[in-house]
C-alpha positions, 0 to 999 in steps of 0.5 A: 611573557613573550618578550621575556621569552625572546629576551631569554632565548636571545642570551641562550638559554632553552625556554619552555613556558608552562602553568604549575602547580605550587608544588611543582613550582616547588620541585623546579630546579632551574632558574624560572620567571614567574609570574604572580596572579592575584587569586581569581577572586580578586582577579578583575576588582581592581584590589590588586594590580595584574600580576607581578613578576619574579625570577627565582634561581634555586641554591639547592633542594631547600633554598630559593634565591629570589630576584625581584627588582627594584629589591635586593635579591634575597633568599628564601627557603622553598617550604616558606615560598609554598607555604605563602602561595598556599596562604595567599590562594594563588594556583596555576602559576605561570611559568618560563622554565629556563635552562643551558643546552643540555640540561633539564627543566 
């Protein structure tokens, strides 16, 4: 996540890197990469690979937009996004929380 970082940093914007929760991942209100762990039960056994990366970019309260190349971005509402982490075991998600001078992560 480093590089993304110092990319980031490069382009401008204020970058602080955390781990969440999927609840606070649901109240982030600023663009964040994110990256997707499989649950620690998987982790190591070769089922699935390391991790997987997504940029999400809020709309508002209720909506995430969803960049995740090769793919077209896409649009999802933040319940569906919390209810898939939730079913899927994922928790303490790491985060690059990205803003513009002057405004807040």
């Amino acid at each position: 996540m480093l590089e993304f970082k110092d990319a980031l940093v490069s382009l401008g914007f204020g970058v602080e890197a955390q781990k969440l929760t999927i609840d606070e991942l649901a109240n982030i209100r600023v663009p964040s990469v994110v990256l997707i762990l499989p649950p620690k039960k998987l982790q190591g056994t070769g089922a699935l690979p390391l991790g997987h990366y997504l940029v999400l970019w809020p709309l508002d309260e209720e909506k995430v937009r969803v960049l995740d190349y090769p793919h077209d971005p896409f649009v999802l509402s933040v319940d569906y996004l919390v209810r898939h982490l939730r079913d899927a075991s994922i928790t303490n998600i790491p985060v690059l929380l990205c803003s513009k001078q002057g405004q807040e992560n």
